[in-house]
C-alpha positions in Angstrom: -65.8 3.0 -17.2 -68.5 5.8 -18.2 -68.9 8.6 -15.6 -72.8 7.6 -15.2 -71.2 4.1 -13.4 -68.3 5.7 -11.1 -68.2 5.7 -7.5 -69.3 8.6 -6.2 -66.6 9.3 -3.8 -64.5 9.0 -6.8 -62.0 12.5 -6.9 -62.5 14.2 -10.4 -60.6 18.1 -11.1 -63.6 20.3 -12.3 -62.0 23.4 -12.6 -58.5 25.2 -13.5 -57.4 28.4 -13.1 -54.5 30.8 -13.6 -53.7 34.4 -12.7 -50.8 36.4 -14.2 -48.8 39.6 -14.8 -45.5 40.6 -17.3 -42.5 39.3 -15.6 -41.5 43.6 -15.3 -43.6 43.6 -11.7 -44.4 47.1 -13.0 -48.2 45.9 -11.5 -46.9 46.0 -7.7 -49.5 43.8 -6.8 -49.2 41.3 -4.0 -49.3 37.6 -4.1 -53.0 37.0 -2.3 -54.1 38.6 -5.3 -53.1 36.4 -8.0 -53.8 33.0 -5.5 -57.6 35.0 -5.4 -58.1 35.9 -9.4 -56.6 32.1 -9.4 -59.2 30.3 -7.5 -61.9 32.7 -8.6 -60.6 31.7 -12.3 -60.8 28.1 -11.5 -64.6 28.3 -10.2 -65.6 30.1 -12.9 -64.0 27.7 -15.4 -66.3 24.5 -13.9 -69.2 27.1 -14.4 -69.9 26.8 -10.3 -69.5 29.6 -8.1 -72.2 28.8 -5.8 -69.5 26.0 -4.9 -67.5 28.4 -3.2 -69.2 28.1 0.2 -69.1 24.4 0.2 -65.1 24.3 -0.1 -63.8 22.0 2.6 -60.3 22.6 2.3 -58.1 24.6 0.4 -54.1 24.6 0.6 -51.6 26.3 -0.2 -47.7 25.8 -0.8 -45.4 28.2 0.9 -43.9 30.5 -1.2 -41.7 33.8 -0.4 -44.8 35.7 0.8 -44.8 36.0 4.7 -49.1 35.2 5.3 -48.9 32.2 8.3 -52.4 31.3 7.0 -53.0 32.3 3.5 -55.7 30.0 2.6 -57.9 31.7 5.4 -57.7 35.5 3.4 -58.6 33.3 0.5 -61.3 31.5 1.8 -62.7 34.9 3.3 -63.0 36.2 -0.2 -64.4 33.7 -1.8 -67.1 33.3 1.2 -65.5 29.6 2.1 -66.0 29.9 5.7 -65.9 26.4 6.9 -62.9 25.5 4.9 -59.9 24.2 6.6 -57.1 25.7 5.6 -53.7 23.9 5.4 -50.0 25.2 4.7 -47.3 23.1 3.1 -44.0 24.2 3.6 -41.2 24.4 1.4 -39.7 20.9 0.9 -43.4 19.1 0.9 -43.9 18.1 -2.5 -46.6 20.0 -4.8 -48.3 16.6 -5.4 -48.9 16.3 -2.0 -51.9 18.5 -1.5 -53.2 16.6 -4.7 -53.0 13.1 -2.7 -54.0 14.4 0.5 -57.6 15.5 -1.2 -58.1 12.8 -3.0 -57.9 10.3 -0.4 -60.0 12.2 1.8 -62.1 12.6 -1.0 -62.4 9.1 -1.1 -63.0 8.5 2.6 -66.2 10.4 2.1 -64.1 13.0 4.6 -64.2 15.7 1.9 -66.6 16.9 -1.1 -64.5 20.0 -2.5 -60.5 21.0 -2.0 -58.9 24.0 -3.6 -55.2 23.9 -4.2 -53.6 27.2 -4.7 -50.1 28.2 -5.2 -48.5 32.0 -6.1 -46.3 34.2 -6.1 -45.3 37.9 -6.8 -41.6 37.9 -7.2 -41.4 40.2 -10.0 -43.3 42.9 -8.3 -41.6 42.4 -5.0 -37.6 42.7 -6.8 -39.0 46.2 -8.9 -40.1 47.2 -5.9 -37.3 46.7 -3.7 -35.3 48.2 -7.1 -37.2 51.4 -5.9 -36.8 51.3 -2.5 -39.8 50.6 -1.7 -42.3 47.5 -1.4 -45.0 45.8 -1.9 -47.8 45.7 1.0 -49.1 41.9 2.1 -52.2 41.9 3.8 -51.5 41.3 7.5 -52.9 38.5 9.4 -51.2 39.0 12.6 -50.4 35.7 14.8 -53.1 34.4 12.3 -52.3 30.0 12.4 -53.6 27.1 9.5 -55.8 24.4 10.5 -53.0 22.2 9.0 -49.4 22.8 8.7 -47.3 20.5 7.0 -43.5 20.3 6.9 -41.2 18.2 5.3 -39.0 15.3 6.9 -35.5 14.8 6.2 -32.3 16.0 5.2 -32.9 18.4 1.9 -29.5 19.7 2.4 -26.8 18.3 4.3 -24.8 20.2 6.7 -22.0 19.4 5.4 -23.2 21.3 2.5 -24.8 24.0 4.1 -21.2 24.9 5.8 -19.2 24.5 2.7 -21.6 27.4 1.4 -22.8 25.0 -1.7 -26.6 25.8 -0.4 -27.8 27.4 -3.9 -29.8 25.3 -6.2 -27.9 26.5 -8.8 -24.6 24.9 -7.7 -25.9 22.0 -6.5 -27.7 21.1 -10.0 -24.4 22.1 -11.5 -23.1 19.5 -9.7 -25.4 16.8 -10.9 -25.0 18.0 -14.4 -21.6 17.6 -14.4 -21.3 14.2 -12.7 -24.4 13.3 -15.3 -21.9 14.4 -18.6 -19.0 12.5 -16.7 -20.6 8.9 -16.2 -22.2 9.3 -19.7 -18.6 9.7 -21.0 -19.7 12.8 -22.8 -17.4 14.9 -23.7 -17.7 19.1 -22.1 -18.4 20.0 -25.6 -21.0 17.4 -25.9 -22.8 18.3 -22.6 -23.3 21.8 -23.8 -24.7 20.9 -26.8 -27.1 18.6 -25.6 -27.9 21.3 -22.7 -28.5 23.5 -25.5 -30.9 21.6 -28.1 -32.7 20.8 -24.8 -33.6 24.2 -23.7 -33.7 25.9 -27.3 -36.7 22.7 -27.8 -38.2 24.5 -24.3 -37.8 27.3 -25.2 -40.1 27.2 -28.4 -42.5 25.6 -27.0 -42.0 28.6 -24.5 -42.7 31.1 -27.7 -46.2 29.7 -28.4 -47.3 30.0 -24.7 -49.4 33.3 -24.8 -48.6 33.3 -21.0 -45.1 32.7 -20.9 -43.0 34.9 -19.2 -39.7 35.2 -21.5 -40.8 34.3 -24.2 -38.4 35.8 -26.6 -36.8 33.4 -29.2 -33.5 32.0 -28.4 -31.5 29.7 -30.5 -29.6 26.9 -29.2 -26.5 28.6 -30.2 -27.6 31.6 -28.0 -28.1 29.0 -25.0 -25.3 27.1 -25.3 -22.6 29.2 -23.9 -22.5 32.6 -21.4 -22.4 35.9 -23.1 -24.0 39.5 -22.6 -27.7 38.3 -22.1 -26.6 35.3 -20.4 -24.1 35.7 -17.9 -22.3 32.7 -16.4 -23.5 31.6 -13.1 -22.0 27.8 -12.1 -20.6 25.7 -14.7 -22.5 24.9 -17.1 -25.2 26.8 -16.4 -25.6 30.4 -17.3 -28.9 32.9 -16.3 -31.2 31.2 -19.1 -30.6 27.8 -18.1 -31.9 28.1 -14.7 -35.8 28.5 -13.3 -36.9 32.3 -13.6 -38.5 33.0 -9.8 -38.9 36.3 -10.5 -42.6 36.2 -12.1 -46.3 37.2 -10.6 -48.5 34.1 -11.3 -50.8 32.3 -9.8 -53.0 28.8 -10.5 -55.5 27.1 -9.1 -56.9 23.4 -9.0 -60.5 22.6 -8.2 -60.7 19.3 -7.0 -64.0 17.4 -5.8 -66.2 14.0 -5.9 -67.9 12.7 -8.6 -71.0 13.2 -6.7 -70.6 17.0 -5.7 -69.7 17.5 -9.5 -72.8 15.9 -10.3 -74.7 18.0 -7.6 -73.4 21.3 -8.9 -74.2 20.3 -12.6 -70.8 20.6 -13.5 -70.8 19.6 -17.6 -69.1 16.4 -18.2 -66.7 18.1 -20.8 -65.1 20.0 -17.5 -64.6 16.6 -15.6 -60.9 15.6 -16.0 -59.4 12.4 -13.5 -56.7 11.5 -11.5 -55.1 8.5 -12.5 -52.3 7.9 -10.6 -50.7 10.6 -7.9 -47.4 8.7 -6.6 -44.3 10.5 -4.3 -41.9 9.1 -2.5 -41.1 10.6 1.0 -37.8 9.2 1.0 -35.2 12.3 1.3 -31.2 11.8 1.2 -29.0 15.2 0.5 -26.9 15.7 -2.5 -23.6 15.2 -1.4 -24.6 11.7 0.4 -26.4 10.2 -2.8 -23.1 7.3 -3.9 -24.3 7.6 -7.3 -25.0 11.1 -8.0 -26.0 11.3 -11.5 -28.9 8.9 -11.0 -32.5 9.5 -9.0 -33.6 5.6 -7.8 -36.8 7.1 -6.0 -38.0 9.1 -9.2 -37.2 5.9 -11.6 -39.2 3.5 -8.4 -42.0 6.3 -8.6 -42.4 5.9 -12.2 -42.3 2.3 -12.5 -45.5 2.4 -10.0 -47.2 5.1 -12.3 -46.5 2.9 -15.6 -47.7 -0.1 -14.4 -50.7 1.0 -12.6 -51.4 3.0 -16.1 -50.5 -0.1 -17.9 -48.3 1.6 -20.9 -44.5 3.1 -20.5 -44.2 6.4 -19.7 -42.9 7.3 -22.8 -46.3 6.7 -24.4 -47.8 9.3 -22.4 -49.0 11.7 -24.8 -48.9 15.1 -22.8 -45.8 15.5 -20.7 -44.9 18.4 -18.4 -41.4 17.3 -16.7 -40.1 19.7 -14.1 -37.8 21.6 -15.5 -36.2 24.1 -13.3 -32.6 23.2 -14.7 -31.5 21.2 -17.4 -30.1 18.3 -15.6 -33.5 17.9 -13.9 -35.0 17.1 -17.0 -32.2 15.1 -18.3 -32.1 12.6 -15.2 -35.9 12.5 -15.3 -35.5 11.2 -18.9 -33.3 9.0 -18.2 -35.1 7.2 -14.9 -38.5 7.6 -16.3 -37.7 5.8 -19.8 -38.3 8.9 -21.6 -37.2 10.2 -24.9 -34.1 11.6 -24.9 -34.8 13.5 -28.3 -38.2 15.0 -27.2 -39.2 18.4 -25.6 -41.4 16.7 -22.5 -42.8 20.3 -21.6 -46.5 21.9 -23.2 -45.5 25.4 -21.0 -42.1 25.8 -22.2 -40.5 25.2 -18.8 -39.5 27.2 -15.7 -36.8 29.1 -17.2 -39.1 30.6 -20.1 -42.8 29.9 -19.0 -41.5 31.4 -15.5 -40.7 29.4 -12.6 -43.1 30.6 -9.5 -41.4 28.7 -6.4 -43.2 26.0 -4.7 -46.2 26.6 -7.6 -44.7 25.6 -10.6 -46.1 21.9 -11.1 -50.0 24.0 -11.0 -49.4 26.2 -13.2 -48.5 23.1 -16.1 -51.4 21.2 -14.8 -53.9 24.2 -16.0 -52.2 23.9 -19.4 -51.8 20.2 -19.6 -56.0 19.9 -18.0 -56.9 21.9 -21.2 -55.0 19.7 -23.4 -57.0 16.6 -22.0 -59.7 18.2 -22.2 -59.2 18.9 -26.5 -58.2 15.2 -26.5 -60.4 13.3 -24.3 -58.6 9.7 -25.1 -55.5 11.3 -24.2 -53.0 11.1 -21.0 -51.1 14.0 -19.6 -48.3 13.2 -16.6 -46.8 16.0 -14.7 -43.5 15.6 -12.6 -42.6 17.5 -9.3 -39.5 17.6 -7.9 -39.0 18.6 -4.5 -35.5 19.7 -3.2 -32.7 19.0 -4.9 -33.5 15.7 -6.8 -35.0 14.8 -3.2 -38.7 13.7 -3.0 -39.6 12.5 -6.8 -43.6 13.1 -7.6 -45.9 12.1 -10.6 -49.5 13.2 -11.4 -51.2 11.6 -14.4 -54.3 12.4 -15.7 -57.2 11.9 -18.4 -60.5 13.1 -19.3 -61.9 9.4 -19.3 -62.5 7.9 -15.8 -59.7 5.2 -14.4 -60.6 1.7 -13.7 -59.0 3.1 -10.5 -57.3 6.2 -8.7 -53.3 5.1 -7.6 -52.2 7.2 -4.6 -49.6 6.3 -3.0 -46.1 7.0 -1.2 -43.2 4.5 -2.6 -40.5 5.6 0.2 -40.0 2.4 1.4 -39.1 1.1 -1.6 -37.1 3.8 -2.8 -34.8 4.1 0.4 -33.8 0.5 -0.4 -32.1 1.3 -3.6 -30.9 4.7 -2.7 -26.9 4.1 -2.0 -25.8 6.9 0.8 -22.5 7.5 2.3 -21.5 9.6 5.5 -20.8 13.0 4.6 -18.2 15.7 6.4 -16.9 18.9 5.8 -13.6 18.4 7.2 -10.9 16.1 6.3 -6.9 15.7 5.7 -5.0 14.0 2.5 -6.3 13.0 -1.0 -9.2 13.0 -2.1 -10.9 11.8 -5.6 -13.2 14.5 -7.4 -16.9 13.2 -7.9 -18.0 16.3 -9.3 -17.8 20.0 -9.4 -18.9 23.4 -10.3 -17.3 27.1 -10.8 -18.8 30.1 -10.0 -17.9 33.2 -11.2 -16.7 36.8 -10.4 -17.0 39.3 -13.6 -17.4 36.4 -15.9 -14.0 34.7 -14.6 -13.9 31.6 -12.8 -13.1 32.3 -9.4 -14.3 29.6 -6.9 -15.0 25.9 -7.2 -17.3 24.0 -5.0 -16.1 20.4 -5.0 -17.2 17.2 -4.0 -15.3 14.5 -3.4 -14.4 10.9 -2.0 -11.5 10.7 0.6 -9.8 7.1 1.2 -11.8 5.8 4.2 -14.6 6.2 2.1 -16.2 9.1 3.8 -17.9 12.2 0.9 -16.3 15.3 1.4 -17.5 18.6 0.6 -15.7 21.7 0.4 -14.1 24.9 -1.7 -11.1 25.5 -3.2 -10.1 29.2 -4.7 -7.7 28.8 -6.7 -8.5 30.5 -9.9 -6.7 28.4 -12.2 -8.4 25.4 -10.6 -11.3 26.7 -10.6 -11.1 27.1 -14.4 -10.5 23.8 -14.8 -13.2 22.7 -13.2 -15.4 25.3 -15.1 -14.5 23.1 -18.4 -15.3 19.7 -16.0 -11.5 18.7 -16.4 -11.5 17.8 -12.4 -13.6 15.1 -12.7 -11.2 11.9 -11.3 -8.7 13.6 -10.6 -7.0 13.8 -6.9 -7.6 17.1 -4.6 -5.7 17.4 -1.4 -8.1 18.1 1.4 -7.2 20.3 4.5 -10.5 21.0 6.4 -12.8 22.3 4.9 -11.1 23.6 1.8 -8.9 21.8 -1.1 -6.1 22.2 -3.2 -5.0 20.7 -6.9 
């Protein structure tokens, strides 16, 4: 379809922008500022800033910053006084503000949505590093229009009590039981870890605005050592999503017909084809299969055939990538190729990894990429959670026969398997999975997951060092743990 024959109240993104400093903080400045030089960017970059004023809504993910109402100190500067301002909180997906405009767009209940995200974590840790901080502009008992929050179980209780609350250990986990059910040796796993990230990671080196972008070789990934100290196995401090970064992006989002009001050139116009989630949200520890993601692989299905071509045919892929495993499941659900490097930014652990904001800042690189190669497709992923609410945004520079939005929970809840979960339990118990975590480099605690005899998941610790090294070389896979409350024993 040419652009001169769309619906008007079709939703087209006009304009991208980014905002950031060297991961060293040294800046000290404060998030609003980036999520300002951001949007400002992202006007500037459809050539319209007398649309600025006519910005209906403009939302913003919550971060580590304490504003309640953000989006209203960045509607003020950029002179957007009617907006309505909405705040997703942590555990609503980053593709949700994407869906939300559109349809409104598309109900003729919105002309123009700005989507920001940021975040100053850098700044904020060399600060505190100083003993000092850095100053957020106070908004008192300030309240958004809109404030969205996320329902469901991220994390079970269960977990929450057993102290396996971290990301870190709980994507350890999935790794782990991933390299088990693939029959993978440990030896294996880390090598595939490693050619993984060392693919990221020079990608990562081309990225003028990657954070860490030093060079590291696969070798130099694949195990802990001086730069890379050992955090829960496998995963040392390079595989994991680098928070601490000051970045910023922005998405300018609007209809067909207010592009066409503002003048904005064609060659700035790029489309939504498909924006899919599921809302469907099960914890870890409950998942019967915990190596797989059903929702994500039901979320993808809807993307490829309302795209009509397999994923893997997607030329420009940004998969979320804030630990290995994340990627490698995602490969594995969405049909994608195991061999390739899905990722134009590098990733989160070497383009930096701004929580809650990460899936805007690889939009902004993937938009330009569509925009170089107009015939082109470009699909970002979102994760939410822990593996918990799957998202997928594709888009192209040449108009869709139609927009997909849609939420697939229904359908992914039906071929989710989930078992009750407890903290507590007596007698044997057969290890699912597992992770060590470390004290000066040793193994020192496991965190370990298992299935007792009346079917029930258990979750719980054991501290036994030399257990705990086993477990660090994912030897305790299948094998029996006696349970006594909250804590195990080999």
């Amino acid at each position: 379809m040419t652009a001169d024959r769309l619906d008007p109240r079709t939703p087209v993104l006009i304009g991208v922008g980014e905002a950031h400093r060297p991961a060293d903080g040294a800046a000290g400045i404060e998030p609003l500022e980036l999520m300002v030089e951001a949007a400002v960017a992202a006007f500037d970059d459809a050539g319209v800033a007398s649309l600025r004023s006519e910005v209906g809504m403009i939302a913003v993910p919550e971060g580590t910053w304490s504003y309640p109402d953000v989006a209203r100190l960045i509607a003020d500067r950029l002179g957007a006084t009617g907006a309505r301002t909405v705040r997703a909180d942590v555990g609503v997906p980053q593709t949700e503000p994407l869906a939300v405009a559109f349809e409104r767009i598309r109900r003729g209940e919105l002309d123009t949505a700005l989507i920001v995200g940021g975040e100053a974590m850098a700044s904020a840790t060399v600060a505190r590093r100083a003993g000092a901080e850095v100053a957020e502009t106070s908004q008192g008992d300030a309240v958004a229009d809109e404030r969205w929050s996320a329902e469901g179980e991220i994390i079970a209780d269960a977990e929450v009590r057993a102290g396996m609350w971290s990301p870190v250990e709980q994507y350890a986990c999935i790794e782990n039981a991933l390299g088990h059910a693939e029959g993978q040796t440990f030896d294996e796993q880390l090598d595939d870890i490693a050619e993984l990230w060392a693919g990221f990671n020079a990608v990562a080196t081309t990225n003028p605005r990657a954070a860490f972008a030093r060079p590291r070789s696969a070798a130099e990934l694949r195990v802990a050592g001086p730069d890379n100290r050992p955090i829960a196995s496998p995963y040392a401090k390079w595989h994991v999503s680098q928070w601490a970064v000051d970045q910023a992006a922005a998405l300018l989002v609007c209809s067909v017909d207010a592009a066409r009001r503002a003048g904005v050139p064609l060659d700035r116009w790029v489309f939504p084809h498909a924006c899919v989630g599921s809302s469907h949200m099960v914890s870890l520890s409950r998942r019967s299969a915990l190596h797989r993601w059903p929702a994500m692989r039901v979320v993808g299905d809807a993307v490829a055939a309302h795209i009509g071509r397999p994923l893997s045919e997607v030329e420009v892929q940004e998969v979320y990538s804030c630990f290995p495993v994340a990627v490698r499941v995602q490969q594995r659900e969405l049909g994608l190729d195991l061999d390739a490097v899905p990722t134009v930014t590098g990733g989160m652990a070497f383009a930096g990894g701004p929580l809650n904001n990460f899936t805007y800042q690889a939009t902004v690189d993937v938009v330009g990429r569509l925009r170089e190669s107009p015939s082109a497709l470009g699909m970002v992923t979102a994760v939410s959670g822990l593996l918990t609410k799957p998202g997928i945004t594709v888009w192209g520079a040449t108009p869709p026969g139609e927009v997909l939005v849609a939420d697939v929970g229904e359908e992914a809840a039906s071929v989710t398997g989930v078992l009750d979960v407890t903290d507590t339990g007596t007698g044997p118990a057969i290890v699912v999975t597992a992770t060590a975590t470390y004290v000066d480099g040793v193994p020192s605690r496991a965190f370990v997951i298992a299935d007792l005899s009346d079917g029930r998941r258990w979750v719980g610790t054991c501290d036994d060092d030399s257990f705990a090294a086993v477990v660090a070389r994912r030897e305790a896979i299948g094998a029996t743990v006696h349970v006594d409350g909250g804590g195990c024993r080999p």
